[in-house]
Each structure stands twice: as C-alpha cells, then as structure tokens.
C-alpha positions in Angstrom: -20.5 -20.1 -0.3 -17.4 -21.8 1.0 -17.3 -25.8 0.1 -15.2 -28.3 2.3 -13.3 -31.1 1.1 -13.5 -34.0 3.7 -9.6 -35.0 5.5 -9.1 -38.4 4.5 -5.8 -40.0 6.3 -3.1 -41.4 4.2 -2.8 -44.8 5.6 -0.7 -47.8 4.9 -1.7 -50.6 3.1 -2.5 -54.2 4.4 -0.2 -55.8 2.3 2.8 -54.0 3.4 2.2 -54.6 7.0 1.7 -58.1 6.4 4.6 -58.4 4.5 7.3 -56.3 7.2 5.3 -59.2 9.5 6.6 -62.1 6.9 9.8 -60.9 6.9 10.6 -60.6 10.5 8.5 -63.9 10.9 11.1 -65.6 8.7 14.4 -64.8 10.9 12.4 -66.0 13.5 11.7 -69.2 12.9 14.0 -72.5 13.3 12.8 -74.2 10.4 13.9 -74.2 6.4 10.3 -74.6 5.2 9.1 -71.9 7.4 11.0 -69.5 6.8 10.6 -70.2 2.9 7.3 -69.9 3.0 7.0 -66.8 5.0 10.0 -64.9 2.9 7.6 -66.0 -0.4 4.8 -64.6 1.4 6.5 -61.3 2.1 8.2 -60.7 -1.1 4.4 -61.4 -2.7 2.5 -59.1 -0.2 5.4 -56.3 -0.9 4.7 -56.6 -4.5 1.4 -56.0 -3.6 2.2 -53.1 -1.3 4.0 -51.5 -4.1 1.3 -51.5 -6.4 -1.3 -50.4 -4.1 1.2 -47.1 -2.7 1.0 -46.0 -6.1 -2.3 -44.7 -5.3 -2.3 -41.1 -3.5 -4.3 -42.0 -0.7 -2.1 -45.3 0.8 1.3 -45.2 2.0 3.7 -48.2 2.4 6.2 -48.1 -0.5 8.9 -48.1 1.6 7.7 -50.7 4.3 6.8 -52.9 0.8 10.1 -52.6 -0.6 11.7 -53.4 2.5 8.9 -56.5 2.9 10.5 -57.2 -0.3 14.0 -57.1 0.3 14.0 -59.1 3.8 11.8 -61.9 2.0 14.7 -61.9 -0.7 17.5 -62.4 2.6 15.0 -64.8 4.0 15.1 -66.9 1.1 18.9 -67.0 1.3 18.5 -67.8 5.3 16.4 -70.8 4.5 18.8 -72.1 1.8 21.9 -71.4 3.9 19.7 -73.4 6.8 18.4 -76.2 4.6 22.4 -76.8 3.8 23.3 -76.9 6.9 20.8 -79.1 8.0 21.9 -82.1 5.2 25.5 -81.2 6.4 25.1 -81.9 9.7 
C-alpha cells in the first residue's frame, strides 16, 4: 500500500517581506525620523526573517539579509539627511 506525503509550498516569511518593504520605504521618504524608523524596522524584521528561513519550510534569507543591509544604508541616509538639515 503506497502512502503519500502532502506538497507543502516553501513560502517566504512575513518578516522578510515586511522588512524589503521598510527598506525601500526608507529611500522614499523626505524625512530624517522616517526614514530612521523604517530602516530600524527593517533591519529588526530581517533579523527576524533570518531566524525564521532557518526552518526548511520558509524561504526569505536572502530578501532578510538584504532587508537588513538597506535598513543599515537607510540609517546612514537619515544621518547624512539629519546633517544636512541643521546645515542648511
């Protein structure tokens, strides 16, 4: 008697969507704040993303990572913008 396994769909995880979102949100914005917050926000959910694409069934390692690494530029962006702001 043959016994079938069920197809279950690697999918990706929540977090790392939300933190590619973050991360484009934060080169998008016109304000220092805003785009601090959302690069914090991305590199947080990418750590999360990480941690959850360590588990066979969810992908998103690479979309985390990269979450991660545009919240780290994003921070830079906001700190370049927040100088130019009391410079000018």
């Amino acid at each position: 008697m043959a016994t079938t396994t069920p197809v279950t769909r690697n999918s990706f995880s929540i977090p790392s969507l939300i933190s590619i979102v973050a991360a484009i949100g934060a080169f998008m914005t016109g304000s220092a704040i805003l785009t601090m917050v959302l690069a914090v926000v991305a590199i947080l959910f990418g750590i999360l993303g990480v941690i959850i694409s360590l588990s066979p069934v969810k992908r998103g390692g690479v979309a985390s990572t990269f979450g991660i690494l545009a919240g780290g530029a994003g921070i830079i962006a906001a700190i370049v913008r927040a100088i130019m702001w009391m410079a000018g």
